[in-house]
N, C-alpha and C positions, 0 to 999 in steps of 0.2 A: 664774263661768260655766265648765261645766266642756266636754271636748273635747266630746261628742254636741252642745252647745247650739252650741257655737263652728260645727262644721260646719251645723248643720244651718242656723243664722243666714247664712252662707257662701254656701251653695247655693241659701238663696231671696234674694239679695241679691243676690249676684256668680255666679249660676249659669249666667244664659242667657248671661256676657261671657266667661266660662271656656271654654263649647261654641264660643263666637265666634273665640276665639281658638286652639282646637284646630282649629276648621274651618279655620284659615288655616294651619296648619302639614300636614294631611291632603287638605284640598279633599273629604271625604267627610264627610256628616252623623252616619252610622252608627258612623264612626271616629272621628272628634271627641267624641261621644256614649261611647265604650268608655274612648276617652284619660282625659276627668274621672274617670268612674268609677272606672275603675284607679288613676289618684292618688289618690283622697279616698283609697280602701281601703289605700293604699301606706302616706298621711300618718296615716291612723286606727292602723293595725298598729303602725308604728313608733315615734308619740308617747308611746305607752303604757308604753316603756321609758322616756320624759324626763321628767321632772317640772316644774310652775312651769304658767302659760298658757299657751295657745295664741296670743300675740298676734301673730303673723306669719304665719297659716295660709295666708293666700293665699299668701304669697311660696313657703312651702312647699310648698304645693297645683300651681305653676306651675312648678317645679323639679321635682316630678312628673311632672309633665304632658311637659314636653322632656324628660325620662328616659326615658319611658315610648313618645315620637314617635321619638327618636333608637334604641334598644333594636325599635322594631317593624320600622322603616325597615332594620335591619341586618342581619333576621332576615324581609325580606320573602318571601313566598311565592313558588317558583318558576313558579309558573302567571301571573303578570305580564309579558307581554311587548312593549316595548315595538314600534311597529309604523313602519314606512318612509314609510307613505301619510300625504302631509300634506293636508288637505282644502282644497280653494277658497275664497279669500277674497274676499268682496265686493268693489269697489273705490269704491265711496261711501258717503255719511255714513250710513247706512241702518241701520235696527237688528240687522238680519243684520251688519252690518261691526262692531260694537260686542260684538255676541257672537261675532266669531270672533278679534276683537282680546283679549278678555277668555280664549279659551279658548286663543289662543296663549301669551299670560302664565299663566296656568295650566299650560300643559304648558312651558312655559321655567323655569316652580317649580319641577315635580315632577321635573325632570333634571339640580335641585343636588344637592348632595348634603346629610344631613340637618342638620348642622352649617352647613350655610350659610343654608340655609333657617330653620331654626331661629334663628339673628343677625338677617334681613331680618324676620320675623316681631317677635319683641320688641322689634328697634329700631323700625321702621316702623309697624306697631301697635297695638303696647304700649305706642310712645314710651320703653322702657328706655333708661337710660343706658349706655356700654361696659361701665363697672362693674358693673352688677345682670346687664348679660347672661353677662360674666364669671363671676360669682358663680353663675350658674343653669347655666353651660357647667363651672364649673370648671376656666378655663384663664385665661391670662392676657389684660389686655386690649388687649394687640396681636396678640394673636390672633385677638381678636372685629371690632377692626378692617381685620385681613390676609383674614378670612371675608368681611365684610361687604363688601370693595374686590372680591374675586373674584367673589363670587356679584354681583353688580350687574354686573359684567362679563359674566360668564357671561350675563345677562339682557341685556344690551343686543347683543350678542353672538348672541344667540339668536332668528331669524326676522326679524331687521332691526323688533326692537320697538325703541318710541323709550321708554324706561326712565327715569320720573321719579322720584325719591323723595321717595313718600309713601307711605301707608300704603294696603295692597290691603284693599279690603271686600268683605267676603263679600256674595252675590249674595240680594238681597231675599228671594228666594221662599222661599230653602232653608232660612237659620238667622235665628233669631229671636233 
């Protein structure tokens, strides 16, 4: 099987889990949607120098993908601002309180920074282990666990959320 069939078996296979898990690192469908892209093309480009299969595409594909989340995040646009006004939150079980619990979590992600996000992401889930996130951060993995202890601080920390760990899923409507 050569790299075109590897990808292309990839994308109708693991494709809408790929967008799934870029949504979780961006919270944006349209961003998550550029991040795959950007990888395949990263891992298509560059494979081309390596010789032998492609048998670890995905894992290459996903180390893209955090290259490419971390790289966007560093270089984001200055027209981003974040804003003081925090909006009213329900105060019962009501489904208005459950979307603004979710969009507190939401904005208590987007004010990690992308390395920590990016750890809470793969671990949480990915389910990676310290080591594969290491391996995808390129650092060591006490450092994936010194990210992962702060950014979960930083979240609990963050609007008096009560921060469980588990894995955040994306919101039904948006990513498939």
């Amino acid at each position: 099987m050569g790299l075109d069939d590897a990808v292309s078996a990839l994308v109708r296979e693991r494709g809408k889990h790929l967008v799934r898990v870029a949504f979780q690192l961006t919270h944006d469908r349209s961003a998550a949607e550029d991040i795959v892209q950007e990888a395949l093309y990263q891992v298509c480009r560059s494979w081309s120098a390596r010789s032998g299969q492609p048998d670890r595409l995905e894992a290459y594909v996903r180390r893209a993908m955090v290259n490419e989340f971390l790289k966007r995040r560093s270089r984001r646009a200055s027209s981003e601002a974040p804003t003081g006004t925090v909006l009213d939150r329900p105060t019962n079980g009501s489904f208005e309180n459950l979307v603004a619990e979710r969009d507190a979590l939401w904005r208590a992600l987007a004010a990690l920074s992308p390395r920590q996000r990016a750890v809470l992401v793969l671990r949480n889930y990915e389910q990676l282990e310290d080591g594969e996130i290491a391996s995808i951060l390129r650092c060591r993995q006490a450092t994936v666990r010194s990210l992962a202890a702060r950014g979960l601080q930083a979240l609990r920390d963050s609007a008096g959320l009560a921060v469980v760990v588990s894995p955040v899923v994306a919101p039904e409507s948006g990513v498939s």
